[in-house]
DOVEX-36693 format. One record per atom (N, C-alpha, C, O): x, y, z; residue in one letter. Coordinates in steps of 0.001 Angstrom, whole numbers, plus 500000, padded with zeros to 6 digits. Layout:
BEGIN
XYZA...
***
This chain:
BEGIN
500832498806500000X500000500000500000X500867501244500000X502059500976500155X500608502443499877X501128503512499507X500762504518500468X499987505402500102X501305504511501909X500947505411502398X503071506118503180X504182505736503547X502067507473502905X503670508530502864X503541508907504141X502340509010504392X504321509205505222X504561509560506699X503745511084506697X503696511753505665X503398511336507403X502989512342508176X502070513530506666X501812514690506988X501857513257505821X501774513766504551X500314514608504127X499289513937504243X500222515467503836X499255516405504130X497678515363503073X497965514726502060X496468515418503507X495601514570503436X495305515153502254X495576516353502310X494721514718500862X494475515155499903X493355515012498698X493208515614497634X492557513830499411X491322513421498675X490746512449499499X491210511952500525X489638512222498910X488400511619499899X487927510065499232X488170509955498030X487571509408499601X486870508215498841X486083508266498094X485377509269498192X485723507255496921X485159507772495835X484170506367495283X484013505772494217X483675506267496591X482384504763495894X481525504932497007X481921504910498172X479682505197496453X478877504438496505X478342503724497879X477884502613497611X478296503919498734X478120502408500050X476787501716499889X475813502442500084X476538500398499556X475165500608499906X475293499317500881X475828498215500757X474320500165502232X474314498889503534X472889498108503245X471984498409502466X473030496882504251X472375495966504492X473014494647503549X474138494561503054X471808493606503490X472616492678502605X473200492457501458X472285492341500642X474103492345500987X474682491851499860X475041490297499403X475728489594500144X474552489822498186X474934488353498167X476382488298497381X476807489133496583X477119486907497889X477841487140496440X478074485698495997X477688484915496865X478572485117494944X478934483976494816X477471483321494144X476415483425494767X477530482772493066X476404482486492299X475414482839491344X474662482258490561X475844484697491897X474606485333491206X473456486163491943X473378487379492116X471949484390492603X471218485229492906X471553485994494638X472621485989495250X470604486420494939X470764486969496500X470399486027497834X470863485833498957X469161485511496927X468309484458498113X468330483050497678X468561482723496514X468096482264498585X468239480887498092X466984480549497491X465903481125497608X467355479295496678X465485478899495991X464617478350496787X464945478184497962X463959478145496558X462118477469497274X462162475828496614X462933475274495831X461161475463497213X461143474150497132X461651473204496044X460539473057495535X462658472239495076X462777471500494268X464129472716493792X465044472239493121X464194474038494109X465764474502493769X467097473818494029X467632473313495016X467472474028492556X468921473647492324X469959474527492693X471124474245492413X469626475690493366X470734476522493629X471720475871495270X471431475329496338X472875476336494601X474157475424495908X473782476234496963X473331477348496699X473899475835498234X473970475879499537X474142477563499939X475010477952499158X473886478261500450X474161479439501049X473877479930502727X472963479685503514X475108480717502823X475458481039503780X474881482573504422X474973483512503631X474482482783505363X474123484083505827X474949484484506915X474799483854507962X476063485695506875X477109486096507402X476997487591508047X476911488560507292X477000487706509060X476630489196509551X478456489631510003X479330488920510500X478477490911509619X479685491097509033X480300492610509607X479617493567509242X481147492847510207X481309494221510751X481553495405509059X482014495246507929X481263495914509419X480929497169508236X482458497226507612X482536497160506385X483992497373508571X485021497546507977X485241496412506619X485954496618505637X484700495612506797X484558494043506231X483951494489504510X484267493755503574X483222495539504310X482657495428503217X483102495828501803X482484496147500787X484523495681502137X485423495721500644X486088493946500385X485968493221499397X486830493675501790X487376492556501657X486426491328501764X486660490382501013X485493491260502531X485020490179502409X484214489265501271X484151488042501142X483598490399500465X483452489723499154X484132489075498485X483749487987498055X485701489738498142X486520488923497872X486791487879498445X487069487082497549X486903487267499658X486873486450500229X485586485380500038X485789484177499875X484426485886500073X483472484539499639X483398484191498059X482801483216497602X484220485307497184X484136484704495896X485041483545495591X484923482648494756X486125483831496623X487345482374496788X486549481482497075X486263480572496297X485895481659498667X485491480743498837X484313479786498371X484028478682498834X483644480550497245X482529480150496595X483389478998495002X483216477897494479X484145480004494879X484909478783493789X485560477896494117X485736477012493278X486089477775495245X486387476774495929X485421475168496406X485697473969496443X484291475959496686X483394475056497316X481635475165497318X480817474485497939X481448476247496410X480381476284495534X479309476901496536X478257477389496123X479684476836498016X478693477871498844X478810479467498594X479815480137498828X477203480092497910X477298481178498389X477337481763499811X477186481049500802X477599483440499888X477548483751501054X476759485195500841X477104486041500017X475584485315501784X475022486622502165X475539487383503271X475555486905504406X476073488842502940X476292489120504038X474697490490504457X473697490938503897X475416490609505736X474862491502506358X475583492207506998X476054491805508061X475918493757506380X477219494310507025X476822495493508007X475828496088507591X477222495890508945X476725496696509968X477448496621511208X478385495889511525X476762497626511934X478243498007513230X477947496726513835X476931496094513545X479189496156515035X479016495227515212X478266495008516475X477844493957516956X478209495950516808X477149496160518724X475669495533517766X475103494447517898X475372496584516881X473376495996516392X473548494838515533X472543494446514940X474744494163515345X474769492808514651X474319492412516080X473237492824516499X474962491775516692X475366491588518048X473890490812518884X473540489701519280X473278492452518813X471708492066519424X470808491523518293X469657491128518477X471527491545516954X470399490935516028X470407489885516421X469258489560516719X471287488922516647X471894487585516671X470810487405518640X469883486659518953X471356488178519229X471457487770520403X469267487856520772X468704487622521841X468720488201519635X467167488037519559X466811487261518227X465825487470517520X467797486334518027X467378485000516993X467714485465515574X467324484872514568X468290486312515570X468376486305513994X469309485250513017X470485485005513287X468595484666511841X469101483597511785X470395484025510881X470217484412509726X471592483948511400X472811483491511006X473441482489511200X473169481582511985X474957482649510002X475349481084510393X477055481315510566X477874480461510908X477329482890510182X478768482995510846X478760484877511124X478516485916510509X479219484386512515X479151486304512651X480758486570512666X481629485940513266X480850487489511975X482371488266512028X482238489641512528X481666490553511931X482881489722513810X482712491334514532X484104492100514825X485242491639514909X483751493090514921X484998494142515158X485618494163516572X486681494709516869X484793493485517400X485528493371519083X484769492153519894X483599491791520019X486013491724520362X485317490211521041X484374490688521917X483217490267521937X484931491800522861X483599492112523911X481853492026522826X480922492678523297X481783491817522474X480263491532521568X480181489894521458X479240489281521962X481111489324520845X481374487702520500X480960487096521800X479978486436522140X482134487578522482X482405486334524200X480798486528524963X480316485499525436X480068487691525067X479049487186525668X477923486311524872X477077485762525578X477848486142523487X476840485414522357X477324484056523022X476579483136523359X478622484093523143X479148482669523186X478837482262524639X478342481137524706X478968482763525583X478455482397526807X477016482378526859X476621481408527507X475870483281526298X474558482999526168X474555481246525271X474115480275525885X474895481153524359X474751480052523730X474643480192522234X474819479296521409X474307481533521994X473858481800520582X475372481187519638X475228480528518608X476315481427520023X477671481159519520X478473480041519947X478858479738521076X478674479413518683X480224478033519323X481297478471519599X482055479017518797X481563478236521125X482740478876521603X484039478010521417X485160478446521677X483808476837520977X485030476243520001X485149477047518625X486303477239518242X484670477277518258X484866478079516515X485432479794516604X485687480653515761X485459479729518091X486096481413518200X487575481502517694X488428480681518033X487836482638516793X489332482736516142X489234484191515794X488214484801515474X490400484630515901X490777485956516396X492044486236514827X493212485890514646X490697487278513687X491062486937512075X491853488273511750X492710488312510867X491538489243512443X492610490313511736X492492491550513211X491523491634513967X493643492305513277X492990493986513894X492946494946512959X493597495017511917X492070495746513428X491708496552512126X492571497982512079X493643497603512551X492703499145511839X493273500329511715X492400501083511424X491541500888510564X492573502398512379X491989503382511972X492469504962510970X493598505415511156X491818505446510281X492619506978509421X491937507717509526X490739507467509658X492517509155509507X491911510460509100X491642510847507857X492649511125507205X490255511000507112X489985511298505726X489355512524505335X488385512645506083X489405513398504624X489154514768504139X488336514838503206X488595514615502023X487448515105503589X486237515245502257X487061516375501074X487839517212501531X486839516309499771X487643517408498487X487704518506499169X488771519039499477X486386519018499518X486391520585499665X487359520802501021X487859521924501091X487622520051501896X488711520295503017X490241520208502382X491089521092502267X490274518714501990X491134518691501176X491749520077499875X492939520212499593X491087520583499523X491687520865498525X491858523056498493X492236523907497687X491062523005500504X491619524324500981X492887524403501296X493313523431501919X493714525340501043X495080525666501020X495406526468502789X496478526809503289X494207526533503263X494124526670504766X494138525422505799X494267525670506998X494004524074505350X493436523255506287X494360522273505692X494201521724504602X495222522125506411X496425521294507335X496531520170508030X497257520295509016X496058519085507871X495749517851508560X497297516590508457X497307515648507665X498371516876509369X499814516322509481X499352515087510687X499560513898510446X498794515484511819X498312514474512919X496644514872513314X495950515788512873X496359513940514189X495170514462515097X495158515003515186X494390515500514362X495562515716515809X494914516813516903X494867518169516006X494400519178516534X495317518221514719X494988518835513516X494048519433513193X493981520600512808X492874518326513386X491565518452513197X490840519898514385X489926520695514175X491545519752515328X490785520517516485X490292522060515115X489236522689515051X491520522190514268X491256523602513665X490001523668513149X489636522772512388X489266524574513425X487553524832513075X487296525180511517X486182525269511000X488522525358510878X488097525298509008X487934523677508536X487569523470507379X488226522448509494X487849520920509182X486325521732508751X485995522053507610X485619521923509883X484501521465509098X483905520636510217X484608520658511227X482813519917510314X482306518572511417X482830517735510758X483133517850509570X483025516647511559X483878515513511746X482893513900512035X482087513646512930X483274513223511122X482220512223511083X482809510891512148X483975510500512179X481942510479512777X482801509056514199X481487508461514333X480461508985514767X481758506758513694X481099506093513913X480105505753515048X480557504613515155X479242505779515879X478815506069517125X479196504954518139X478610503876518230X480283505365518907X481081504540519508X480287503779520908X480772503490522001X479088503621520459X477885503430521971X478131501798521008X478418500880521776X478069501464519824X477835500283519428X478963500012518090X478922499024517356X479805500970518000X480495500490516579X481791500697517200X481927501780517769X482910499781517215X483960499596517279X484896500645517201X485493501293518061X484881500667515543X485963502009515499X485146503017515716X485492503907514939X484374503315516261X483452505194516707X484338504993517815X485160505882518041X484301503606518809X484914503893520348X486637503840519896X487445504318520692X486926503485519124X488334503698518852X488745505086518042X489858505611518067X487767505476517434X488260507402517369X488011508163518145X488561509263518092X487061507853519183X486717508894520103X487943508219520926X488791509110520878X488434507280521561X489820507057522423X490923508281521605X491430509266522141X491045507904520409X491921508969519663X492190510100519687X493317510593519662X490616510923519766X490886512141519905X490518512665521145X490339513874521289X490363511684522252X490461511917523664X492447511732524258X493076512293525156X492801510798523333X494319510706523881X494791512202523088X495042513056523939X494947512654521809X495051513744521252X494722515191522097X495257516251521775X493944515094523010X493420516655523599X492795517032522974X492751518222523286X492006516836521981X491182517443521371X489503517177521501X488626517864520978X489336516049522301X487846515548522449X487350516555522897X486535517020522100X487456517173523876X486440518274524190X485629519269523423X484459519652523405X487147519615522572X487125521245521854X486193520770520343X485538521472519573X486369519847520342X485306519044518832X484442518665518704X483814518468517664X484033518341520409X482662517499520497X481575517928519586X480914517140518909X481388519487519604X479987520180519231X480140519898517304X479226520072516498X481442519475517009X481289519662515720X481529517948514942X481671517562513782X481486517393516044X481738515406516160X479906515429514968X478970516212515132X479995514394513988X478444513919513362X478889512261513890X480038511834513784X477557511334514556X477702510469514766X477123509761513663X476011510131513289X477778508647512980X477639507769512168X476802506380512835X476984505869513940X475847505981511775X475486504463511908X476605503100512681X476662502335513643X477416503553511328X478534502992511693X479661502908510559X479306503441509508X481007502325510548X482328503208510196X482021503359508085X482358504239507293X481402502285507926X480633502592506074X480154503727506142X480627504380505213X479211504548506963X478292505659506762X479055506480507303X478652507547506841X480226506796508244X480841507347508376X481668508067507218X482029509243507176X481860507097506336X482676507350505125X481921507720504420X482557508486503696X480688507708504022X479915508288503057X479627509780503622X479696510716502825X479383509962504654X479489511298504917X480457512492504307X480291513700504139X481608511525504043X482799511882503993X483116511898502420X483976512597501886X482425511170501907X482698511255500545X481702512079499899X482017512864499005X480146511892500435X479478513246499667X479567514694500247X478679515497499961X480911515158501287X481185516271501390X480195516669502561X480154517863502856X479440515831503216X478631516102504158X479463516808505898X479143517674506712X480323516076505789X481160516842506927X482476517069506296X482396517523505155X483581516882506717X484552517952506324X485762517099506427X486860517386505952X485380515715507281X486801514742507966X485734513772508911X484776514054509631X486365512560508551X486047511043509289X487069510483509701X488232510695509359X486641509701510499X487476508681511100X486840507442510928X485892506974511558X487777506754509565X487511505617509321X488412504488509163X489615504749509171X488022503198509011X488624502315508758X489467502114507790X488987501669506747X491003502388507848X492299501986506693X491503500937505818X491649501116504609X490949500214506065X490314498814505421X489258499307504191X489069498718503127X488585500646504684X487894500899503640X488057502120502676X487177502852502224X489917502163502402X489845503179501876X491437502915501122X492063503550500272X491767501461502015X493229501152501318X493121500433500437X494195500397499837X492340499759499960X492295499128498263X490628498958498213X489730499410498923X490648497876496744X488847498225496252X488479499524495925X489275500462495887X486705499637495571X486222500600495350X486520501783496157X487139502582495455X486330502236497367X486854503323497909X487771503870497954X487727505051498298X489172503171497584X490597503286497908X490641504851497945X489888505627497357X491609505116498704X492265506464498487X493394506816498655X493808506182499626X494657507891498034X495336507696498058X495770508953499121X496930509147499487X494343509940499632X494510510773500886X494623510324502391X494127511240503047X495037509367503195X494759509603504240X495382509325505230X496201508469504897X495488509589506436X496229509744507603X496206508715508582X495259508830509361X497079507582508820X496863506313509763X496992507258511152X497773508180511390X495965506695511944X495898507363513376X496737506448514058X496474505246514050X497775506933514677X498707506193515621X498151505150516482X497176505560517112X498550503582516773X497680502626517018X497873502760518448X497092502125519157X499023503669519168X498933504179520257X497670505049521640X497596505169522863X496712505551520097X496149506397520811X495085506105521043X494360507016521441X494552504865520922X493447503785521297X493806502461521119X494749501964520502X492897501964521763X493157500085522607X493005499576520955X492466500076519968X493647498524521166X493798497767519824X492451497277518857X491664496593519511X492188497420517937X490503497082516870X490969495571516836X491726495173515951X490571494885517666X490817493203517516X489327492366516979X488267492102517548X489781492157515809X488651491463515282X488430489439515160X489254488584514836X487202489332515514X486555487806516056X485591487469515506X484602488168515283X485791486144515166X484590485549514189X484053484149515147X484730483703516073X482811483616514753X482561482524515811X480960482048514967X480112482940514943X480719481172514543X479757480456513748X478683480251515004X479075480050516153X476879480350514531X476460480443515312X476129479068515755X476532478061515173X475235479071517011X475543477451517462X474200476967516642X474021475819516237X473530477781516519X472121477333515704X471771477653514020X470828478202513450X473220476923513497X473011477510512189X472745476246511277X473147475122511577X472080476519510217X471430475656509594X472515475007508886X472065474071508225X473645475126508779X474716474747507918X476397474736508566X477462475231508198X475966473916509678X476996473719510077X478473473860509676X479345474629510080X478488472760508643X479881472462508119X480144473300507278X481338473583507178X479257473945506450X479699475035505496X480310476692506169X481032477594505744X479427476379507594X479692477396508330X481357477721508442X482013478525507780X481840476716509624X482987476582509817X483955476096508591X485077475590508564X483227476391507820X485026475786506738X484745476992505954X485463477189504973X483860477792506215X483888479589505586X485060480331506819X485918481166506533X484791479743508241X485656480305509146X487053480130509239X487975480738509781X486904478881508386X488523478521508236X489066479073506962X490241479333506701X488014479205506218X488703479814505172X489365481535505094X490278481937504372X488531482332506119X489074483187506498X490310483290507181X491193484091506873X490377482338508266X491702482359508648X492818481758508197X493964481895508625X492305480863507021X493565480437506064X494311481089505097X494189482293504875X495223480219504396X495940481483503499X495318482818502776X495580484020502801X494242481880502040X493493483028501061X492789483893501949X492567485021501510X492400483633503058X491692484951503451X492882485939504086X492572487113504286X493696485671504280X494526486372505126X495426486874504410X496043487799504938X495768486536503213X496407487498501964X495394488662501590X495749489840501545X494271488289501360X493141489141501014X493157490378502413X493383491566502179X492884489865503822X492758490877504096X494029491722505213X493868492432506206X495050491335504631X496475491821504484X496131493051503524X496324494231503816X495619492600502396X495524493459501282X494898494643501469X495149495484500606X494205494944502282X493019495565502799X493414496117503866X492840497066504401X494301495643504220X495292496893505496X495380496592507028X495840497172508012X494599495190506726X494600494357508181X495604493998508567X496426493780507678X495986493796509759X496988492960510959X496373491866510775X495184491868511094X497144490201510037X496593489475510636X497255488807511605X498463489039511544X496840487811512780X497517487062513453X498706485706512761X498864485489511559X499178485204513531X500410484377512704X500028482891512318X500209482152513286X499500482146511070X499190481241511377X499321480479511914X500396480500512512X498304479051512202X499217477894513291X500153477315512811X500427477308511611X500953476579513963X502642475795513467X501829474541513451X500610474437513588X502518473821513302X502240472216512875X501940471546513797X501612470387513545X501934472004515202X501616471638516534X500854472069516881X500540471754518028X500015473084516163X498421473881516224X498308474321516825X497186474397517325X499758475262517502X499651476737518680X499385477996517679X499516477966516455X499067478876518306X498350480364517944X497794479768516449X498377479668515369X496471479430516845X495554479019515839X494667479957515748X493469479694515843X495233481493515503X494280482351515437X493624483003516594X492738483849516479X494116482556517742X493684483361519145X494865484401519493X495913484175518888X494868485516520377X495862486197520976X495734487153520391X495223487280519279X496383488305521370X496309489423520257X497249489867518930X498478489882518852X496376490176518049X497157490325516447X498057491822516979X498626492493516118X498095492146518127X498985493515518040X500312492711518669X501504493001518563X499820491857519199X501614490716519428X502098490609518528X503287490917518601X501604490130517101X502432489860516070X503219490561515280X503670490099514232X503479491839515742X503853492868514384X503163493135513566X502123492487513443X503470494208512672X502701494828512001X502627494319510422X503703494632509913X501855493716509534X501769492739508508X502621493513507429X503012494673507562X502825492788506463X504089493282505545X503754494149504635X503010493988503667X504599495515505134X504324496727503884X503301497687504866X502705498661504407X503196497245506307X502265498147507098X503506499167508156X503169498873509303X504022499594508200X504925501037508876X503937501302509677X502869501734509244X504198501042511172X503321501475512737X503451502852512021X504300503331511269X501948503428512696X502242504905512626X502449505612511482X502816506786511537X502213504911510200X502691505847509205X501157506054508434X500322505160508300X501035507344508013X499727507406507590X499357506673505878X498210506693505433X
***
């Protein structure tokens, strides 16, 4: 990826979001009705950073093994309670275990199938019209405090991962106070970015993941020091009541196997180190133990 140290922010993302479900792999969206020939499908509720890489990922895994996959992408707190009031899924992928570990202690989740698939990163992004004032200066955080940003878009950190990991940011920065009134709270870190791309606020704080390759990519934006909030540790865990067991978990493995983990390397993730041949760190622990994945510079925007 192509990101330059400390380097003044210079354009905004440039695709489209559209939330809720997406199918991929096969074609249609929904499975068929009675005497259908369509292959097996999967329904995947999916943290929002997820919605560049993971497609790629079920199109592997669909040519691989002929299961489609539906996702459902959204912050991961209202995945969370979808699941945790029956909603029928069959693999949840979330942005912070604190959401996972209690599904899995209720029962909704197999707490053997828990694996710990990437941490995520957060950036500073500039909508054009910020970007492309010759007044507005964005080198670090606390940058933003200057009142020509504009409002500032943060996922709403009551239920979305990275909202509570930019507001840590610009609470370690000194600047939470002086911004609050001009903070827009996002759905979650996708709508955050759309804010941001139709010029609606001025600067987001979004996910490296949805802006370092794919449709959004950009080649403006600022990695927020992984210092200045608790680590984005992301957890996947198949539900215990899913109609498709085995397809479930060998979608989970396929994430944490090679192909998913090149893919979302690609995408700007930390992943953890695969297992050794003795099947230690099989994807548990934290991915901020492992170093930073290849071609990722701590700290560099």
């Amino acid at each position: 990826m192509r990101h330059r140290p400390r380097s003044r922010i210079r354009s905004s993302a440039a695709a489209l979001l559209v939330p809720g479900l997406v199918a991929w792999g096969g074609g249609c969206g929904v499975e068929g009705g009675e005497g259908s020939t369509d292959p097996p499908e999967l329904v995947v509720s999916a943290a929002s950073d997820l919605r560049f890489a993971f497609p790629e990922i079920a199109e592997a895994f669909h040519d691989q093994t002929g299961t489609r996959v539906t996702f459902n992408f959204g912050s991961t707190g209202n995945l969370a309670r979808q699941i945790e009031r029956g909603a029928p899924v069959d693999v949840f992928a979330a942005a912070d275990p604190a959401f996972v570990d209690p599904l899995m202690e209720g029962g909704q989740l197999d707490p053997a199938t828990r694996g710990l698939y990437a941490e995520g990163f957060l950036v500073v992004l500039l909508a054009d019209e910020a970007a492309s004032d010759p007044g507005v200066t964005v080198d670090e955080v606390g940058d933003l405090a200057d009142p020509r940003v504009g409002r500032i878009a943060v996922a709403n950190p009551e239920h979305a991962p990275y909202g509570r990991a930019a507001r840590e940011a610009l609470v370690s920065a000194g600047i939470w106070e002086e911004i609050q009134g001009r903070v827009v709270l996002a759905g979650d870190v996708s709508q955050a970015l759309e804010y941001v791309r139709t010029g609606n606020v001025g600067a987001g704080l979004v996910a490296l993941s949805l802006v370092s390759d794919g449709p959004a990519a950009s080649g403006g934006h600022l990695r927020v020091p992984s210092h200045l909030h608790a680590p984005i540790e992301q957890v996947l865990g198949v539900s215990a009541g899913s109609r498709r067991p085995e397809e479930a978990r060998a979608f989970a493995d396929f994430v944490l196997g090679p192909t998913g983990r090149s893919i979302l390397e690609r995408y700007g993730f930390r992943v953890p180190e695969p297992p050794s041949a003795d099947g230690s760190a099989s994807g548990e622990g934290s991915a901020a133990e492992q170093g930073p994945a290849s071609g990722q510079a701590e700290g560099s925007p």
